[in-house]
C-alpha positions in Angstrom: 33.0 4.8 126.6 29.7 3.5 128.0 26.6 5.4 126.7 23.6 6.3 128.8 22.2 9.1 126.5 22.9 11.5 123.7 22.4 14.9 123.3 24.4 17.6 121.1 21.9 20.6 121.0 23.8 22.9 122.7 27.6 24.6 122.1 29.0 23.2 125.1 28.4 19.8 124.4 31.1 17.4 125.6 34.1 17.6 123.2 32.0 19.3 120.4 30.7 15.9 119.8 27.9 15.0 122.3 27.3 14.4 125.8 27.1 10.7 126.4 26.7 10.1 130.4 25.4 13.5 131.9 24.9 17.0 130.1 27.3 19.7 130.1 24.5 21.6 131.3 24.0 19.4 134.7 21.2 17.5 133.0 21.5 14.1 134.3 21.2 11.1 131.9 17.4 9.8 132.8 15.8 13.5 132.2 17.5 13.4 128.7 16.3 10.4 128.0 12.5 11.2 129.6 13.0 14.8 126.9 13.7 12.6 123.7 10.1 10.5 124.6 8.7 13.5 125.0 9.7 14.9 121.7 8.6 11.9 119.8 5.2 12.1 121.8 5.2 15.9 120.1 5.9 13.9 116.7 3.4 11.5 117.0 0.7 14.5 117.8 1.9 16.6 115.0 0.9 14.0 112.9 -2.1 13.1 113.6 -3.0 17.1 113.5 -1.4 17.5 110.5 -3.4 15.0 108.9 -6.7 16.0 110.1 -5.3 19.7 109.4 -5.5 18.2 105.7 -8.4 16.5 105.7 -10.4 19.9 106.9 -11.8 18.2 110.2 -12.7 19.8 113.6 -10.2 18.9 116.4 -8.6 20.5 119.3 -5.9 21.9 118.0 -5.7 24.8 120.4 -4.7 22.5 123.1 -2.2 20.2 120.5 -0.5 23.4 120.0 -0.1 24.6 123.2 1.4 21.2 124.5 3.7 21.2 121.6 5.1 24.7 122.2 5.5 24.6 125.8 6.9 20.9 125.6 9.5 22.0 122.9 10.3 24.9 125.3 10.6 23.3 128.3 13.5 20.9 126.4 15.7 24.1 125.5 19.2 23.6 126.8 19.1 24.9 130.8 15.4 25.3 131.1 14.1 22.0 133.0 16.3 19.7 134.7 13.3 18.4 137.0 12.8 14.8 135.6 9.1 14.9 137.3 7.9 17.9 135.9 8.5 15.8 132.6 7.7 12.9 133.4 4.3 15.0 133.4 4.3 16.1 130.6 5.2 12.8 128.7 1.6 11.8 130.8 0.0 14.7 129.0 1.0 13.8 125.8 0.6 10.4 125.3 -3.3 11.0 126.8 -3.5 13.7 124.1 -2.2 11.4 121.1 -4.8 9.2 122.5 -7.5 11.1 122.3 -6.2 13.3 118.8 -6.1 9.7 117.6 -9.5 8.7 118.7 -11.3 11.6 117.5 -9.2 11.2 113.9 -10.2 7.4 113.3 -13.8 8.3 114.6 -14.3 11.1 111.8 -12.3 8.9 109.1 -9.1 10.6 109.0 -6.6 8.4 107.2 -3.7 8.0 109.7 0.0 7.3 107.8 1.5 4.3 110.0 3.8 5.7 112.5 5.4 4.1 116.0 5.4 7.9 116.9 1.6 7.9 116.3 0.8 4.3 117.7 3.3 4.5 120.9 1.6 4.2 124.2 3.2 3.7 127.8 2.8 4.1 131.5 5.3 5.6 133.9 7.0 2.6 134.6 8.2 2.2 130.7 9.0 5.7 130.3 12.9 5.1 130.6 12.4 2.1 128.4 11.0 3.5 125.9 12.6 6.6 125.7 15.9 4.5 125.0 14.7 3.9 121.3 13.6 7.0 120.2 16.3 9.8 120.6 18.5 11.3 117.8 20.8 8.3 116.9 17.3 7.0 115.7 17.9 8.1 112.4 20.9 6.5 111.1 21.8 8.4 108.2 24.3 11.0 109.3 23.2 14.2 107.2 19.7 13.5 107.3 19.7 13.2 111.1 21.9 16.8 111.0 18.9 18.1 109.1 16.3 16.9 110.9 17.8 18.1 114.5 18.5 21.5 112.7 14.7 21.9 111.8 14.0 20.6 115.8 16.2 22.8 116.9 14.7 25.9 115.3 11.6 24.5 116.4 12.6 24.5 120.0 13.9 28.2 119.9 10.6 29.2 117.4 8.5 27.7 120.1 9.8 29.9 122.7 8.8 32.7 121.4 5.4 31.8 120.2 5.4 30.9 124.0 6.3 34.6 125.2 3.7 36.1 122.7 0.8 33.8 123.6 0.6 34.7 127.1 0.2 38.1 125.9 -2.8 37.0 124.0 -0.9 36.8 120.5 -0.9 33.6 118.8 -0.5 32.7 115.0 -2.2 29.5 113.3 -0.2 29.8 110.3 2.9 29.4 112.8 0.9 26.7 114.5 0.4 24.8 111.5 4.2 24.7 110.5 5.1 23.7 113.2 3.0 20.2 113.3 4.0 19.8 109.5 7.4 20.4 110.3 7.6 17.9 112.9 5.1 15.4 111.1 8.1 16.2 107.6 11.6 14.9 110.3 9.5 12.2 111.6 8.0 10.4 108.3 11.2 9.5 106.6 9.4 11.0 103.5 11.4 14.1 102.3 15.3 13.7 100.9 18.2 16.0 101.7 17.6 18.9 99.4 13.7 18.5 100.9 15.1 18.8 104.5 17.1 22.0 103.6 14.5 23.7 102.1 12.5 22.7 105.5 15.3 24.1 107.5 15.3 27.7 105.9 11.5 27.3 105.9 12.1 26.8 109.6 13.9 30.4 109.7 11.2 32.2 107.5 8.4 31.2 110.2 11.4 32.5 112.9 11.4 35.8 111.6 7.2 35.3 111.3 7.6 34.3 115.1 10.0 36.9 116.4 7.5 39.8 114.7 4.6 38.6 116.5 6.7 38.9 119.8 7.8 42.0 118.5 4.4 43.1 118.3 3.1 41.4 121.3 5.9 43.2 123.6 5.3 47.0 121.9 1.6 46.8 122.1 2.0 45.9 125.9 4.2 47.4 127.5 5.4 50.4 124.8 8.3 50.7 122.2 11.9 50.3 124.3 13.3 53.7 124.8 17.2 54.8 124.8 17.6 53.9 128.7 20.6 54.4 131.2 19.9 51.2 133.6 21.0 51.7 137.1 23.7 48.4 138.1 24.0 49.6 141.4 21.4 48.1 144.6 19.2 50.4 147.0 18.7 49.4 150.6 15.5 47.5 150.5 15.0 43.8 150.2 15.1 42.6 146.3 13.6 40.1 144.2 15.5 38.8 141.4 14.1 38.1 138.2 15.5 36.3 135.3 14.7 34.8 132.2 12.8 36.1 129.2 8.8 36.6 130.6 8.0 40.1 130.1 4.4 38.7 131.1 5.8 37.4 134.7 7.9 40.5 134.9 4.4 43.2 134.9 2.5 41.0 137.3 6.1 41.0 140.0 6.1 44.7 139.7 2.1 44.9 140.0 2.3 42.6 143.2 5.7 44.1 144.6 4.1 47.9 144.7 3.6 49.5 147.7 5.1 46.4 149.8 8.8 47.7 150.4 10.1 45.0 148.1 12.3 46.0 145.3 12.8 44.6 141.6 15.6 43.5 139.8 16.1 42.6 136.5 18.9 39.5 135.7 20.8 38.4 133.1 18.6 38.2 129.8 15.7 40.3 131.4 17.8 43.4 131.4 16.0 45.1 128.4 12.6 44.9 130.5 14.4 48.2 131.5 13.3 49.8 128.4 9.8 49.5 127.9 7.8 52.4 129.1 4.9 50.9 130.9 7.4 49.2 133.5 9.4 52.3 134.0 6.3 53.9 136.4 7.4 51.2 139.0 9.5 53.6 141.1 10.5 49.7 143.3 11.9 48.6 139.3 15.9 49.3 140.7 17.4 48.1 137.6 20.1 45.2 136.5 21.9 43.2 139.2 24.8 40.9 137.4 25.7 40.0 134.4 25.5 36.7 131.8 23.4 34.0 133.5 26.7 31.7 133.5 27.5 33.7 136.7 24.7 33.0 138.5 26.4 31.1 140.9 28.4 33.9 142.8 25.9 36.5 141.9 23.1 35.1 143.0 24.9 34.4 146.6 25.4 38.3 147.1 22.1 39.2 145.9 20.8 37.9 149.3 17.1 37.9 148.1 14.6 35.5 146.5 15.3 34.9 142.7 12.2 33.9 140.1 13.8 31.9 136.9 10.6 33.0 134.1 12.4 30.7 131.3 15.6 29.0 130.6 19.1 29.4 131.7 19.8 28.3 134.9 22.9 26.6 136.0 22.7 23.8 138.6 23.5 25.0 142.6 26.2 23.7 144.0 25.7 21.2 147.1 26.3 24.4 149.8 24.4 27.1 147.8 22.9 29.2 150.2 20.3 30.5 147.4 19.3 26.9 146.5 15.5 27.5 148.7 15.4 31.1 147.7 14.8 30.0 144.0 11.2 29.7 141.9 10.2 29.2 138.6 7.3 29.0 136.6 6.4 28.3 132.9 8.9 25.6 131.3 11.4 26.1 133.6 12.2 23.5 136.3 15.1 22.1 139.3 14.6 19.3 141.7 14.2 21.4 144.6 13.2 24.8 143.3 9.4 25.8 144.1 7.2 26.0 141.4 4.9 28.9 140.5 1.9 27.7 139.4 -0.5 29.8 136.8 -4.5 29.6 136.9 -6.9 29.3 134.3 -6.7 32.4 133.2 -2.6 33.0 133.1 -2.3 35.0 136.6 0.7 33.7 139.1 0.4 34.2 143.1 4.0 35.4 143.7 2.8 36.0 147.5 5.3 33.5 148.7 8.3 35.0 147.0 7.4 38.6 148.3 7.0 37.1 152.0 10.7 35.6 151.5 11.9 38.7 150.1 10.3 40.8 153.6 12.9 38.4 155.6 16.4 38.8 153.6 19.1 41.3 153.5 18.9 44.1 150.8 21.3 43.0 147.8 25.2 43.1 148.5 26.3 46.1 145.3 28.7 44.2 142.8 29.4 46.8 140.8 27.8 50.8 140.5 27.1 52.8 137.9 24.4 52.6 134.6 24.8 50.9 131.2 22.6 51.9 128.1 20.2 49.8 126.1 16.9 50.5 124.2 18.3 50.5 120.4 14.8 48.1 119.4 13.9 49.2 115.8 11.8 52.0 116.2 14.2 53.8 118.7 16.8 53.0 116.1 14.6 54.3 112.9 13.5 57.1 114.4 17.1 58.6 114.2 17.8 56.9 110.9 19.0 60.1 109.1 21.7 60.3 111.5 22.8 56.9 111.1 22.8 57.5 107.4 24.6 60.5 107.3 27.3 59.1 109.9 27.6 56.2 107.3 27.7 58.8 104.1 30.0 60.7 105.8 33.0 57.9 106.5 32.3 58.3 111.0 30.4 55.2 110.8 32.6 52.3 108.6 30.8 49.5 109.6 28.5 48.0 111.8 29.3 44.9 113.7 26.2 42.2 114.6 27.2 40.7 117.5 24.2 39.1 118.7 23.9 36.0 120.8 24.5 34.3 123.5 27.1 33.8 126.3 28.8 31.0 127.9 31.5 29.6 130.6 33.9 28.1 128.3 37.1 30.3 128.1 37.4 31.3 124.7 34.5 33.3 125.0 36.6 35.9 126.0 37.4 36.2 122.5 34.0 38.1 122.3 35.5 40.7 124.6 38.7 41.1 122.8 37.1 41.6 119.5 35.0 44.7 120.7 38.0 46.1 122.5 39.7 45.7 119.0 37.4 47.1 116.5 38.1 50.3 115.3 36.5 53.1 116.2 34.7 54.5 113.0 32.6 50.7 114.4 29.3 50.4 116.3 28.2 47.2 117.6 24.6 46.3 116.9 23.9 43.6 119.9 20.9 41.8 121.3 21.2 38.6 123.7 23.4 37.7 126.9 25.9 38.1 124.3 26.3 41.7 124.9 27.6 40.4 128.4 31.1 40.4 127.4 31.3 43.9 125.9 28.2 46.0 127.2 30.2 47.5 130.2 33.1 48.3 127.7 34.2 52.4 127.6 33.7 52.0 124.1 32.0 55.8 123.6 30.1 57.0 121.0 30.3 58.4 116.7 28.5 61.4 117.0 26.8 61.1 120.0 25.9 57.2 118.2 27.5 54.9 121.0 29.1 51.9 119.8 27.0 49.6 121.5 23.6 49.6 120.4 22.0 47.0 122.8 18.3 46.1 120.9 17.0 43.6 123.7 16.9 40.1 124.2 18.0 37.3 121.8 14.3 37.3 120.4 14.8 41.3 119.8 17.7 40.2 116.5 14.4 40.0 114.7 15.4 44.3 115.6 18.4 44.3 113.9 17.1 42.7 110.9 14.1 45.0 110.7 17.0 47.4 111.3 19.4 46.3 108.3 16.2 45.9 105.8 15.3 50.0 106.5 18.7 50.9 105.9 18.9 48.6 102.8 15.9 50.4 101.3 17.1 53.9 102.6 20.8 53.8 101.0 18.7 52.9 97.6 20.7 49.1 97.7 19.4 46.2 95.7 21.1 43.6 97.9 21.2 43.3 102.0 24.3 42.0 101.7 25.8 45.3 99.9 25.0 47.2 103.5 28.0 48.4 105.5 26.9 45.3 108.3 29.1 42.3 109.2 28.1 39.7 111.4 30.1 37.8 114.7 27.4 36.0 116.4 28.2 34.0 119.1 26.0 30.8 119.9 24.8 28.3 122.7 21.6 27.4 122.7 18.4 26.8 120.9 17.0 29.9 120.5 20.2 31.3 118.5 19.4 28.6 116.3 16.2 30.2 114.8 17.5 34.1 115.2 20.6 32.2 112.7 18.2 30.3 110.5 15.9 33.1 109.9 18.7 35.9 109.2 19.7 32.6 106.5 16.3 33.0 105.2 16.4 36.9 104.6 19.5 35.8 102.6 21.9 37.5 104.8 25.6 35.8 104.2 29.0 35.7 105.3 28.2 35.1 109.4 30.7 33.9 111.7 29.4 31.9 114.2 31.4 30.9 117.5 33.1 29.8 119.7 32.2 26.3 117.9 30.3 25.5 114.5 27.2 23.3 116.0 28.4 19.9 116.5 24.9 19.0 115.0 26.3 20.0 111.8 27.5 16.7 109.8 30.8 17.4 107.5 28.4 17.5 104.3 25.2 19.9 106.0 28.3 21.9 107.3 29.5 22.3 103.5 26.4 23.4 102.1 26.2 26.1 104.6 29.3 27.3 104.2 29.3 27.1 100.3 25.6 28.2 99.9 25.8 31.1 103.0 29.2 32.1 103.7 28.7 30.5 107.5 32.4 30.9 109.2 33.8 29.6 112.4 35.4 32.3 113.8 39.3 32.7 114.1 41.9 34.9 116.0 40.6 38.1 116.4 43.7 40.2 114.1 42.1 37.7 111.6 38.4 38.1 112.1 39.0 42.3 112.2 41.0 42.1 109.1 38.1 39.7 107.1 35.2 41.0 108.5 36.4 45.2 108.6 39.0 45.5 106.3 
């Protein structure tokens, strides 16, 4: 079969091996290509930073970090399909590396030899160039499984430093890893056992990452409260907003007010629902749809303008009628989608996507009704003694992580049929798009407990483990793994990559992972999870209830 690029970073990839001539996701061959010079652009940064990290010297590394972040985000599976936007910012990087590398020679920084440091092109070489420098690089089977593991967990790690830094809250310790981490895959220094121990380093700075968020969210906007969202529509015009920017989502409801425009939340933007400071927003409707693999039909009915904050869009058909209602801003991107633009100071003009909104037709309802969410950590602790007792007791047997993503392929339904199966001394613990295929469920409650504890978005596992670790020292346990807690996670992109590698690196064991083990997994990296961690595909679902509740 001919060849035009290769990419295997996400679970849909073409036959669980990789996608050769255009990306599951839509992404065309040439904007694969232009990501994997971008990414070794990020390498050739990191280490030049790294080594003048070392040797103690001034530099810019505000701005080095902030490229490499919102680069590594904007090459997350479904976020940017719009080879322009980065085709820019392969220009931005190699003038950076040219001017890191410039200040670094002029202050006597010893430089390791590198054609990731030395590289330098101009527009018309990019699809060259980027033909020699994507995965298959490295030739070595498990080290390259290794090394796109750690990239990987970079990619999903630097969306969420992403999130928290345009609420002010950055990290330099998280910063720093990150260069080292990507200076460590690219020098071709560090052997197998090396690379692991880089990988599960990977996860420790995850759960680092995911409690700055944390703590960048609650100090913002509030702790997430026990919520019953409204899934129904009103009879005003909507905006549609999806994605993961709780930062995009306060300035739309701060420019919607008072304009006879409502708010919607989409997809993985649901729990914005549940933090306090949006909830005095009396235009903040609620949730219209479901998993963002639907957007297709859903986002035909909602009639309205739609803002894409992040990653996760699916490619419009030819005869979409929605295809000039749609914007994005921050990594996100589409060939024909308007851009949002942010000044110097982080604050987005959403004037044109309000004017739109004025001229459609309120949202078509879908469905009616509420669903509940708001089971973050502190909602959750704050009723730990009833939790406790319910598990004492025997009503609570075991609690079921089913955190994640969603997807299109058909076996996800297995997802669906596993929470219609569990018993019902069971409560789900959920965070993700995941919760997608079971969230709507009459599942009911354990003691006025329901069995669906929704904590947030994918970034909000970092609850759950908060979660397990209070109940671990609670029940007086000397392992996390003792805990009456069993984990079914399903996968698809980046960003479950880190929430997996840093519940690894709190030693949590025995997770199933599905629909597919990560075809970025070589036979032998595969082994050592499995033997090391416990990691499990998952099976029928009689089987998976009888191994994992039994």
């Amino acid at each position: 079969m001919e060849q035009k690029m290769f990419c295997y970073q996400c679970q849909e990839t073409a036959g669980n091996k990789g996608c050769l001539l255009k990306g599951v996701c839509g992404k065309d061959y040439s904007t694969a290509n232009l990501m994997d010079l971008l990414i070794f652009n990020l390498k050739g940064i990191a280490i030049i930073t790294t080594a003048m990290r070392r040797a103690g010297v001034a530099a810019d590394y505000r701005t080095a970090d902030k490229t490499i972040m919102e680069s590594l985000f904007a090459t997350i599976t479904n976020a940017n399909f719009d080879y322009t936007s980065i085709a820019k910012r392969v220009d931005n990087t190699f003038a950076l590396k040219a001017r890191l590398l410039q200040e670094a020679t002029a202050q006597g920084v010893q430089l390791p030899a590198n054609e990731a440091v030395t590289m330098q092109g101009s527009p018309e070489e990019y699809d060259r160039l980027a033909l020699g420098v994507g995965i298959l690089r490295e030739t070595n089977e498990d080290l390259r499984s290794l090394k796109e593991l750690t990239i990987y967990g970079l990619k999903g790690l630097a969306a969420y430093a992403e999130h928290a830094g345009r609420l002010g809250y950055e990290d330099d310790e998280i910063n720093a890893f990150v260069e080292r981490a990507l200076h460590d895959v690219t020098m071709g220094l560090l052997s197998a056992d090396e690379l692991t121990a880089l990988v599960l380093e990977t996860g420790s700075f995850g759960v680092k990452v995911m409690a700055l968020l944390d703590k960048a969210n609650t100090e913002s906007f509030g702790h997430p409260e026990i919520t019953e969202v409204n899934i129904g529509v009103g009879n005003r015009p909507g905006i549609l907003i999806s994605g993961h920017d709780l930062k995009d989502m306060e300035m739309l409801l701060e420019q919607t007010e008072g304009t006879g425009i409502d708010v919607y939340t989409h997809s993985e933007m649901l729990p914005a629902n549940y933090y306090p400071k949006f909830k005095k927003y009396k235009h903040f409707i609620g949730n219209y749809g479901n998993a963002w693999w639907k957007q297709r039909e859903e986002f035909e009915t909602f009639n309205g303008p739609i803002l894409f904050t992040t990653n996760c869009i699916v490619p419009p058909t030819a005869g979409a009628s929605y295809r000039d209602r749609v914007y994005t801003t921050n990594a996100a991107g589409y060939p024909g989608f308007k851009y949002i633009e942010s000044d110097a100071a982080g604050h987005k003009d959403f004037s044109e996507i309000i004017a739109m909104a004025k001229t459609c037709q309120p949202p078509t309802a879908i469905e009616s009704g509420s669903i509940i969410g708001g089971f973050a950590h502190h909602q959750v602790l704050s009723m730990a003694d009833k939790v406790v007792e319910a598990v004492s007791s025997g009503a609570i047997r075991k609690f079921v992580v089913m955190s994640g993503c969603d997807g299109r392929q058909k076996g996800r339904s297995y997802f669906t049929e596993f929470a219609e199966a569990l018993p019902s001394d069971t409560v789900i613990l959920t965070s993700g798009c995941a919760k997608f295929r079971y969230n709507k469920l009459p599942l009911g409650d354990i003691g006025g407990i329901p069995r669906v504890l929704d904590a947030g978005q994918c970034n909000d596992s970092y609850s759950l483990a908060v979660i397990a670790l209070k109940l671990k020292e609670v029940m007086g346990l000397d392992d996390i793994n003792k805990l009456p807690i069993v984990y079914n996670i399903a996968w698809y992109e980046q960003k479950a990559v880190i929430v997996l590698l840093a519940l690894l690196s709190l030693g949590i064991k025995n997770i199933h992972v599905g629909p597919t083990l990560p075809a970025f997994l070589s036979p032998n990296v595969a082994k050592v999870l499995i033997d090391n961690f416990g990691i499990a595909g998952i099976g029928t679902v009689e089987e998976d209830i009888k191994t994992l509740i039994a």
